[in-house]
C-alpha positions as CSV (number, residue, x, y, z in Angstrom):
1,X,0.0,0.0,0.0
2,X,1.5,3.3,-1.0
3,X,2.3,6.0,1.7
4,X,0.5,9.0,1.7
5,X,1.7,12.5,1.6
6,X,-0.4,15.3,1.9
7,X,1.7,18.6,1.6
8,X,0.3,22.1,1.9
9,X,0.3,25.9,2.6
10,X,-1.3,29.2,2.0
11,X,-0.6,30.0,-1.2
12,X,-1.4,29.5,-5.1
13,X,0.6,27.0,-6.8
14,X,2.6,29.8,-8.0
15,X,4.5,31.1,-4.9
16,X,8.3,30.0,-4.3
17,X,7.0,28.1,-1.3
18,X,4.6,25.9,-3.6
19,X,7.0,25.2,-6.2
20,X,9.4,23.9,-3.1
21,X,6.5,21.5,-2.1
22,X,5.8,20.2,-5.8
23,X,9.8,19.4,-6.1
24,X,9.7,17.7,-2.9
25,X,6.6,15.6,-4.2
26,X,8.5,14.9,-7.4
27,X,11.4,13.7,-6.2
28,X,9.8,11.3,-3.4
29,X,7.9,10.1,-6.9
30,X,11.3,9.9,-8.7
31,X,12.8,7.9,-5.9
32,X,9.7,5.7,-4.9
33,X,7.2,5.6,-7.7
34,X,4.0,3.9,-7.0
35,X,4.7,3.8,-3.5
36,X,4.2,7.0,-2.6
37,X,0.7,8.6,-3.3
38,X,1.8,12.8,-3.0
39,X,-1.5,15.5,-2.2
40,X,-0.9,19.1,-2.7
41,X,-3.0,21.8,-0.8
42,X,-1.9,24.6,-1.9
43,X,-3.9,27.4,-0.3
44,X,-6.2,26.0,2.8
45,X,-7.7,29.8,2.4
46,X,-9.4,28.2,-0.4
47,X,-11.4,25.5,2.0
48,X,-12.3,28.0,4.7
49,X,-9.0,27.8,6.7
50,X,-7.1,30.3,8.2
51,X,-3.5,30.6,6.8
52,X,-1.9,29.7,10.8
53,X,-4.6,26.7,11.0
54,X,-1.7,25.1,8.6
55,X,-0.2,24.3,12.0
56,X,-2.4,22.1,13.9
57,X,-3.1,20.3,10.5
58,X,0.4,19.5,10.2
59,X,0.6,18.8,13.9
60,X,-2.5,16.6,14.2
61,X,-1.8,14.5,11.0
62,X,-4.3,16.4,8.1
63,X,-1.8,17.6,6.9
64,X,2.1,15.4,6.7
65,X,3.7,18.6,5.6
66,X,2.8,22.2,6.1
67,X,5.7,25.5,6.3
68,X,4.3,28.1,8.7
69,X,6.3,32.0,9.3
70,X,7.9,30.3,13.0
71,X,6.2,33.9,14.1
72,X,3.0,31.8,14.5
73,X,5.0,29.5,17.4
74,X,6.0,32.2,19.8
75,X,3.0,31.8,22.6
76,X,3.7,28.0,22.3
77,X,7.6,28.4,21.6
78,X,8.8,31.7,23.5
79,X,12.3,31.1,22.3
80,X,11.1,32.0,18.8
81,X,10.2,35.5,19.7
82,X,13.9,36.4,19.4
83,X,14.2,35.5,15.9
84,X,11.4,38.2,15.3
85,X,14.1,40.4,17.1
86,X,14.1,43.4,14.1
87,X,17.4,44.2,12.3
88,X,18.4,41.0,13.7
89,X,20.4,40.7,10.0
90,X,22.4,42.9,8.1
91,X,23.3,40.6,5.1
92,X,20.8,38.3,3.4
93,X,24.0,35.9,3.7
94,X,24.5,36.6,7.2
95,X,20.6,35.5,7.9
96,X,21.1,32.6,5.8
97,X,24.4,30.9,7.5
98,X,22.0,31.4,10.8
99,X,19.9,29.2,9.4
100,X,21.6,26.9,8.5
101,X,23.8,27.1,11.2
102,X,23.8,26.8,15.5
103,X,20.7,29.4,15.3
104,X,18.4,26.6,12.9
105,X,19.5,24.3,14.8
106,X,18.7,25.9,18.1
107,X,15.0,27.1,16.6
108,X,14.2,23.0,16.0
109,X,15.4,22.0,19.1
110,X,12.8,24.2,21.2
111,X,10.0,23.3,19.0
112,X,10.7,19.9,19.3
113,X,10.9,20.2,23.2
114,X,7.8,22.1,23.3
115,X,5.6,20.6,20.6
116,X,6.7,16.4,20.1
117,X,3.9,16.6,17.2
118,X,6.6,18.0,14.9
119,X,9.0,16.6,13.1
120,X,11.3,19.7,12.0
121,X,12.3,19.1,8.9
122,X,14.1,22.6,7.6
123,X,13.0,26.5,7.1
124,X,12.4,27.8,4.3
125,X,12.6,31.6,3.2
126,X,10.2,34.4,4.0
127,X,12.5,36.6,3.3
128,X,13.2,40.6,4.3
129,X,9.6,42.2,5.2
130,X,8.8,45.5,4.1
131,X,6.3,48.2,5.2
132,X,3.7,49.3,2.7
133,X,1.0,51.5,3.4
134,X,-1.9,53.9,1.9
135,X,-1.2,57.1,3.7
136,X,2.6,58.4,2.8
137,X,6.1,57.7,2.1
138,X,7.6,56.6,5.4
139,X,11.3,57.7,5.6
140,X,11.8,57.4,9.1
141,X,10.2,56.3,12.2
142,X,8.0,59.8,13.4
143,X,6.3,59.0,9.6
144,X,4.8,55.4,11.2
145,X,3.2,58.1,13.9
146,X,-0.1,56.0,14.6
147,X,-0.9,54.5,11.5
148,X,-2.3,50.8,11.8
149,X,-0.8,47.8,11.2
150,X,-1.1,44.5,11.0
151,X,1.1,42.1,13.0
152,X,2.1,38.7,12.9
153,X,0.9,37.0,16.6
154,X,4.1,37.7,18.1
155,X,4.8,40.0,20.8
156,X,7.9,40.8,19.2
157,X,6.5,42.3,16.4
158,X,3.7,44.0,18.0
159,X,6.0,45.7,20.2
160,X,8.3,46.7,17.4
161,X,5.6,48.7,15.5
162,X,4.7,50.4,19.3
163,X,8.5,51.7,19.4
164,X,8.4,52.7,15.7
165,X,4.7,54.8,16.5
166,X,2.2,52.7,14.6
167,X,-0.9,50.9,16.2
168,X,-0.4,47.1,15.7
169,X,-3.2,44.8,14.6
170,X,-2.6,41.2,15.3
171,X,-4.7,39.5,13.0
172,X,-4.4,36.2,10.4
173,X,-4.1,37.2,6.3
174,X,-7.3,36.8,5.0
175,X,-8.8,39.5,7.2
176,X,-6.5,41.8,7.1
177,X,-6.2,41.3,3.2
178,X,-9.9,42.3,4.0
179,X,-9.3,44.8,5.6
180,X,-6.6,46.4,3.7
181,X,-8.7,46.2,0.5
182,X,-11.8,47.7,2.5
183,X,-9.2,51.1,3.4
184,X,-9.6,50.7,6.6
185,X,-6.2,49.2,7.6
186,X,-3.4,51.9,6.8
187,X,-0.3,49.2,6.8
188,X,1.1,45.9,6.6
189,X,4.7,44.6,6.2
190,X,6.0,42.0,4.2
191,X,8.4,40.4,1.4
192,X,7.1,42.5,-1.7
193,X,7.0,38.8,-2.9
194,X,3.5,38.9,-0.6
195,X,2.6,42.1,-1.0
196,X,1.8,41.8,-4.8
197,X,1.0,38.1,-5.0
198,X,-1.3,38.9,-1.9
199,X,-2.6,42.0,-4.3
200,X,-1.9,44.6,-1.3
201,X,-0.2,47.1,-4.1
202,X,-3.4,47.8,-5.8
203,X,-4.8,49.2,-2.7
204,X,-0.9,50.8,-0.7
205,X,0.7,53.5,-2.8
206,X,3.8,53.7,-0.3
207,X,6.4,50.9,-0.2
208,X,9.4,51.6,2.2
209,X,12.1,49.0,1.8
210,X,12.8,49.0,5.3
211,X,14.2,45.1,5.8
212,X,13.2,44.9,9.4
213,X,12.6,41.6,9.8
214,X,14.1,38.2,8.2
215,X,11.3,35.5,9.1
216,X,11.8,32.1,7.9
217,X,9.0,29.5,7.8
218,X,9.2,26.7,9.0
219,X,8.6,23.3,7.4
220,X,6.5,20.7,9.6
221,X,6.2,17.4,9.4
222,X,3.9,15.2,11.5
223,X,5.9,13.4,13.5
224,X,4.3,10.5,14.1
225,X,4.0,9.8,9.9
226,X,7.2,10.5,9.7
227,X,8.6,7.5,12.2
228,X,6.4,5.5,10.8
229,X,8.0,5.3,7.4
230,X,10.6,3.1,6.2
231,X,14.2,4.9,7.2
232,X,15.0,5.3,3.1
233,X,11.8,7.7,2.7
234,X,12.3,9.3,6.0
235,X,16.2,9.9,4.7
236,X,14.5,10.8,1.0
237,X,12.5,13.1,2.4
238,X,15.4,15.1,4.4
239,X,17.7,15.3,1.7
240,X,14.7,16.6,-0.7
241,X,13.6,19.5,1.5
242,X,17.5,20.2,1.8
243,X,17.6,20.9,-1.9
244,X,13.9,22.4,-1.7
245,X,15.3,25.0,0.3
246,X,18.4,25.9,-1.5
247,X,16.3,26.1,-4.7
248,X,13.5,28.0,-3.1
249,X,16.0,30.6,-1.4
250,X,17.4,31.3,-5.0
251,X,13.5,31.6,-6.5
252,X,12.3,34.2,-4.1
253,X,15.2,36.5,-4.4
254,X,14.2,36.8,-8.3
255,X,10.5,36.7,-7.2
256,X,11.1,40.2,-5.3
257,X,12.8,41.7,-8.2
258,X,10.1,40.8,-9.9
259,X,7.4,42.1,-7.7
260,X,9.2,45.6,-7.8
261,X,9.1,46.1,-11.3
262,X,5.3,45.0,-10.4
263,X,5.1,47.6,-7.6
264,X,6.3,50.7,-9.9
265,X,4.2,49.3,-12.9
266,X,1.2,49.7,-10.6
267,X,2.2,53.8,-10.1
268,X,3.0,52.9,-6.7
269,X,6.2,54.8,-4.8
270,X,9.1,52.6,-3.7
271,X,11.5,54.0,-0.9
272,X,15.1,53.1,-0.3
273,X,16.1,54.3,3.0
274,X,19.5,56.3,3.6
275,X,22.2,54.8,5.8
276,X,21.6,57.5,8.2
277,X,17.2,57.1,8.1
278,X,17.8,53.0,8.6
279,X,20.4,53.7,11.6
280,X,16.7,55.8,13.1
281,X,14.6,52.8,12.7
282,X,17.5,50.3,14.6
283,X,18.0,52.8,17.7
284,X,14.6,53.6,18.1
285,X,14.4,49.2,18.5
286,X,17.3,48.5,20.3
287,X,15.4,48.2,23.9
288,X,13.8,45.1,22.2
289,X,17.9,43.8,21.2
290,X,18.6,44.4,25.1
291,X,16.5,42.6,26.8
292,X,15.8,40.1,24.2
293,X,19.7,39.3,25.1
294,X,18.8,38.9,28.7
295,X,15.7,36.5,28.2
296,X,17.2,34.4,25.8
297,X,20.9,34.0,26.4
298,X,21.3,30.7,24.5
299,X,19.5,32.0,21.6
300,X,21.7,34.7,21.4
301,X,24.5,32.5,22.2
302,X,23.9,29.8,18.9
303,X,23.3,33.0,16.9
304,X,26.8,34.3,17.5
305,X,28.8,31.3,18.1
């Protein structure tokens, strides 16, 4: 009887983080044939799920493979909150070895302690966020001055749109795609990647390239399908999310060019900060770096060692 995979996300097929999924599936099929039997959800909006439900599907078994922003974790998995530390990376390289690195390694280690449904199985990229918004060209922190914005559920980011003036909104995509569409949300922040395939430029005139956040998402597996398999498709499987991952990083660095050149077809304003306006949004953060160092001195430990 062939094994079942059912992989999925929150996105259309399209998306860097689908395409990952689909060479995962066709590899497995490359390597195993007819004994594999590979599903593809690609967007569980589609069915009436929230994007973060991905999560429990993937930890209860609907799902054997879901990739969720680790942002989602943080009330389970309070170690996570300092990856959401902003300007945590200077260099997409630098964010990247982290990952790979002591710091990855660290991240799977207190989800597996904290959540035994999941069987870690790599991150991939989500990539620098950026703000966009409807009301002006933000250039430096005083321009954020009470506008709302949506937040990932995570305290980290919540509190780092409070120290840069704006009004966070924690709330899941679809309704703040709602929202955001309806005018009545001013801002959101993400990859530009998001922002147009999400269709956020059509309705934000103002996109500030401020890189504030690197987020990756993770990739979960249920754990218990994953012990149950034979150890070659258990290895299979690891080695084709490695190269998933490489391949994906590679994708969604094109895919924001791209979305760019869709931003500024669209009439909308693109802004590159100045050394000296980026060095106002760091300081006005760093309370967050300080006593993120004093909660979470192993974190900060495997991200420097």
């Amino acid at each position: 009887m062939a094994t079942q995979i059912v992989m999925g996300g929150y996105g259309p097929s399209t998306t860097t983080h689908s395409r990952a999924l689909k060479m995962i599936g066709e590899r497995l099929i490359g390597q195993f044939g007819n004994d594999v039997d590979i599903k593809y959800v690609w967007n569980v909006m589609d069915f009436g799920y929230k994007a973060e439900e991905v999560l429990w599907m993937s930890e209860r078994g609907l799902l054997t493979l879901a990739y969720q922003s680790t942002s989602y974790l943080t009330e389970r998995v309070p170690e996570l909150e300092f990856a959401d530390l902003p300007f945590l990376f200077a260099r997409l390289e630098e964010a990247r070895a982290a990952m790979d690195g002591k710091f990855g390694a660290y991240m799977t280690r207190m989800i597996e302690q904290r959540i035994p449904g999941y069987k870690m199985l790599g991150y991939f990229e989500n990539g620098y966020r950026h703000v966009s918004n409807r009301l002006r060209a933000i250039h430096l922190p005083a321009d954020m001055q009470d506008m709302s914005i949506r937040s990932l559920p995570s305290q980290m980011h919540a509190r780092t749109y409070e120290l840069l003036g704006a009004r966070p909104l924690i709330m899941d995509l679809k309704p703040a795609i709602a929202q955001i569409t309806a005018g009545e949300l001013d801002a959101q922040e993400n990859p530009l990647a998001n922002t147009v395939d999400y269709g956020v430029h059509k309705f934000h005139r103002f996109h500030t390239l401020t890189g504030h956040s690197y987020l990756s998402r993770g990739i979960y597996c249920h754990r218990a399908s994953f012990e149950s398999w034979p150890t070659a498709l258990q290895d299979a499987m690891m080695a084709a999310v490695r190269e998933a991952v490489l391949v994906q990083r590679e994708l969604a660095v094109r895919e924001e060019d791209i979305a760019e050149q869709a931003i500024k077809n669209a009439g909308d304003e693109v802004v590159r900060l100045t050394a000296a306006e980026r060095a106002a949004f760091v300081a006005a953060v760093k309370p967050l770096h300080d006593e993120a160092r004093a909660r979470f001195p192993e974190a900060y430990a495997a991200l420097r060692s």
